[in-house]
Structure formats: C-alpha cells, structure tokens
N, C-alpha and C positions, 0 to 999 in steps of 0.2 A: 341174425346170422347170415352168413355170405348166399348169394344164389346157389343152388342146388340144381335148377334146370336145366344146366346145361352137363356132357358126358366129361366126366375129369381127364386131361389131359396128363397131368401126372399127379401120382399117390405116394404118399410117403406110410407105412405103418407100421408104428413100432419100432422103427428105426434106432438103434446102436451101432458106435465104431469109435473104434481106442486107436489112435498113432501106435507105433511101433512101440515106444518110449513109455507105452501105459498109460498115458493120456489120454482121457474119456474125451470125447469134442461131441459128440453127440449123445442124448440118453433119452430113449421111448419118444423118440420126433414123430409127431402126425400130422399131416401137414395136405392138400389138393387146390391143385391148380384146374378150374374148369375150363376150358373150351369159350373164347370169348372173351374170358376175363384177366387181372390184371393182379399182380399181388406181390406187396410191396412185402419183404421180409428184413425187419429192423432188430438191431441189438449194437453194444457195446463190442467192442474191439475183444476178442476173445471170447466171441462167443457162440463161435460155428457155423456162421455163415459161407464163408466161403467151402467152409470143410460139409454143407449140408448141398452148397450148389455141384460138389466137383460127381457126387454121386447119381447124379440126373443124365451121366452120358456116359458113366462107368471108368468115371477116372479112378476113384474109390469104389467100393464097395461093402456096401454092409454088412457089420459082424453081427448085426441081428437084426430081427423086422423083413420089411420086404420092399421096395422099389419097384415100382409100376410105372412107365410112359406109355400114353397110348394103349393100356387094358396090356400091357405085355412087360412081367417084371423081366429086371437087369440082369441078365450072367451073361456066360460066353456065347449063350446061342443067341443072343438077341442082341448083344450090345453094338454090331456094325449097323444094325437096319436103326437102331433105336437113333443110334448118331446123325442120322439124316432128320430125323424129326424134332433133335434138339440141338437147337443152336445157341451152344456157349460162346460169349462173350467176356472174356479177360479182364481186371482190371486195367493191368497192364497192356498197351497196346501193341509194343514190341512182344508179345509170349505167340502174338500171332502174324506178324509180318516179317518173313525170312529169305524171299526170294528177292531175285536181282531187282524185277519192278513192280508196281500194285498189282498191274494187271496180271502177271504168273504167281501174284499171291492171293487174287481171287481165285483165279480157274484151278489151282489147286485139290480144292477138294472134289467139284465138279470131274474132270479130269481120273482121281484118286478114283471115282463112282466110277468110271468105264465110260461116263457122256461123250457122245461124238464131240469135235472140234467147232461143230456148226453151233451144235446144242449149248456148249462151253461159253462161247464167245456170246450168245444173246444174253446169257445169262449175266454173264460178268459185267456188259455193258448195261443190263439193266439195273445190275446191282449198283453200280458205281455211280450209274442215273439216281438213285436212291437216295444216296448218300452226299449228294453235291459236290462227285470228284470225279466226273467223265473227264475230265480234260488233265486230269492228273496218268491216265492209266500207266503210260511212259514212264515216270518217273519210280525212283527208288522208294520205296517207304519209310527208309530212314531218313529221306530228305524233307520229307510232312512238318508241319508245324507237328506239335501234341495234339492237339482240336483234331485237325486233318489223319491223324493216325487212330485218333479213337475211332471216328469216320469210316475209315479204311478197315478196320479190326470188325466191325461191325459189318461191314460189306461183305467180308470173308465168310460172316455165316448165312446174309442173307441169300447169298451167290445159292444156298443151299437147298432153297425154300422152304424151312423147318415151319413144324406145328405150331412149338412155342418157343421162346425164345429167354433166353437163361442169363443175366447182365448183374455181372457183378460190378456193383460201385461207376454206373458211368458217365458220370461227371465227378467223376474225380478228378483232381489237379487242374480243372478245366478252369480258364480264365473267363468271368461272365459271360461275354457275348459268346464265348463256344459253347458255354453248358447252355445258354438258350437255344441254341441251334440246336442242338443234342437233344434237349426235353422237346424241342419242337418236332425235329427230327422222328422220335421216337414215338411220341403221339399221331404223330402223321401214318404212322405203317399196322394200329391197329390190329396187331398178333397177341395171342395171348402171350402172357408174361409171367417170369418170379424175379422182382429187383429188388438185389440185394442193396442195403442203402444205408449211406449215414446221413444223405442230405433230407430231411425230413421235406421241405418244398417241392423236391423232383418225387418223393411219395405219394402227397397230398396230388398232385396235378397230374401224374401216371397212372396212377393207381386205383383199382375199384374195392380193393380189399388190404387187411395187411394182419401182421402175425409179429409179434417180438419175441425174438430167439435169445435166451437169455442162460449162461451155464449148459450150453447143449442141448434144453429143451425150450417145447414153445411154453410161453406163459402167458401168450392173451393174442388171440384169433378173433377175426369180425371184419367188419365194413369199415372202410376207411373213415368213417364218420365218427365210429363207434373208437378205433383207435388212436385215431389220430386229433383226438380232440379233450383226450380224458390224462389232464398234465400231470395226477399224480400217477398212474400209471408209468407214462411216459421217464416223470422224473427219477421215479423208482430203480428203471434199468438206463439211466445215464442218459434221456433221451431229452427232446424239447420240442414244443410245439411248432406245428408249421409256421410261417409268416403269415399268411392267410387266417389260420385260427386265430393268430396272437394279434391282429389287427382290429379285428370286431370285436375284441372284450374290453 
C-alpha cells in the first residue's frame, strides 16, 4: 500500500457530485495525496477525472463526502486560503493565459494575494526561471508555441508557491521533444502531486503511486509498481502498460 508517513496533503472521503443534468461523475471517491508524494490518477475518457480534480480548489463542490487540503475541508470559509496551496493546472493552456503579456499573467494571482510589487516581480521572474521562459516575459502568450504555453500555464501557478500541485493531462497535444522537457520539467521541481493522465509513461516516470478512476469511483489504489504493472487490470478499464514495463517482458 502507498506510504502512510507522511501528513496527507489532500483527502477525499466519500465523495459524490451529479452535473446539473443528473449525471453522477463521481460515486464514494476515496482517494489521499501525502506530502512528498506523487500520484498518478488514470481512467478512460469519462470517467471523472477532471471532474475529481476541479474540486481540490472549489471549482465544484461536493454533493456528498467531504474534501480536505491541508487538514481543512472545502466551503466558503476556506476556499481563498485553500487556493494558494493548490495549484491547478489546465489541460488547456489558453483557460489560463489572458493578459496582454506572460509576465501580467504571472503576477496575476500574486498581485490578486495583495503581494507588494517588489514581492510580485521575484516571484514571477523566478517562476518564469522555472519554466525555461525568462526571456519570454514580454511577450503575448498567445504568441507561444503550445510546448511554451503549457510552460507558461504551469508558471502561473507556480508564481504561487502551492503545497501541491494539481495537472490535468500535461503532456497533452505536446509534440515529443516538449513532453520531454515537460516530464523533465516537472520532475525537476519535486512538489507533491495528483496527475491526472492518459499518457501511462509520464505516470510511470512522475509518479510514486497511482489509483484508476474508473465510472466515478476509484477501482484500484497502490504503488506505482503495484499498478502500473498488473495489464489485466489496466486493460480492464481501457488502459496499457507503460513502455518501460512493456519492454522487459
């Protein structure tokens, strides 16, 4: 079973939430992210991933169970402070770059906090440091490649310094050599994690743990070893072995 030693960053329990429309996307999700750790959350296309990550920073909220970041569940009293500790990342890079140029769409949120202009500006150029686009800050973000826009999306929350960090799909649409920089990228900064994934390889190599979310509940929790290696499982809920497994047998 996953490490225990460390304090859970975030809890899920018992979790339910219906769409407007009547549409169950989640049903009794249990689910902890520790402090330290890493944890990949894989499923089929419809099957609540997105809709499990949007409630980690009170986009949604649960129509039952409870939501915990940081030992403090999700409502209205908590959900601005809870927002600094989690940093959601988009699939979509454009859902988080709107201003004239990178740099007024880092300091953003910083800025949004009250931070001085002094405090703002190390920040953003650290962030931007991070990400391998100091020399971008000038520019528009709609004039990024895609690679450089995911880049940038990802800079926007680390501008923030969150606890853990919340990445839906990211290497998606990414052309090889950007999803290597990305996977590299992301390994290099060592925050606890929940990566939502289709790419089973950016799992296998990010990841210390993983859970497959499968009809809105989870269906198998463990060590990345333990899931990511067991193909009928996998092939059960639509999934496939990493490259890395599938090469040693």
């Amino acid at each position: 079973m996953p490490d225990t030693s460390s304090p859970p960053l975030i809890e899920l329990e018992d979790v339910g939430y219906r769409y407007p429309d009547g549409t169950e996307a989640l049903r009794g999700v249990n689910l902890t992210v520790r402090e330290g750790r890493s944890l990949a959350l894989l499923g089929p296309n419809g099957a609540g991933k997105s809709t499990l990550l949007l409630h980690l920073n009170g986009i949604l909220r649960a129509a039952s169970g409870a939501v915990r970041v940081c030992g403090r569940e999700v409502d209205d009293a908590s959900v601005r402070d809870i927002r600094r500790h989690v940093g959601l990342v988009f699939q979509d890079p454009d859902d988080q770059l709107f201003m004239t140029t990178l740099y007024e769409d880092v300091a953003f949120g910083p800025l949004n906090l009250g931070l001085s202009a002094e405090e703002t500006d190390a920040r953003v150029h650290r962030a931007l440091h991070e990400v391998g686009l100091a020399d971008a800050a000038s520019r528009p973000g709609h004039h990024l490649s895609f690679g450089q826009r995911k880049r940038a999306a990802l800079a926007t929350v680390l501008v923030m310094e969150p606890r853990v960090l919340v990445l839906d799909e990211p290497t998606a649409n990414l052309d090889p050599r950007s999803r290597r920089h990305m996977v590299e990228l992301l390994h290099s900064l060592g925050t606890t994690a929940l990566v939502a994934t289709h790419d089973m390889d950016v799992a296998w190599e990010l990841c210390t743990e993983a859970a497959v979310l499968d009809g809105g509940t989870i269906v198998a929790l463990g060590t990345r070893e333990d899931i990511l290696t067991d193909e009928a499982l996998l092939a059960e809920h639509g999934l496939e072995l990493p490259w890395a497994v599938r090469s040693e047998r």
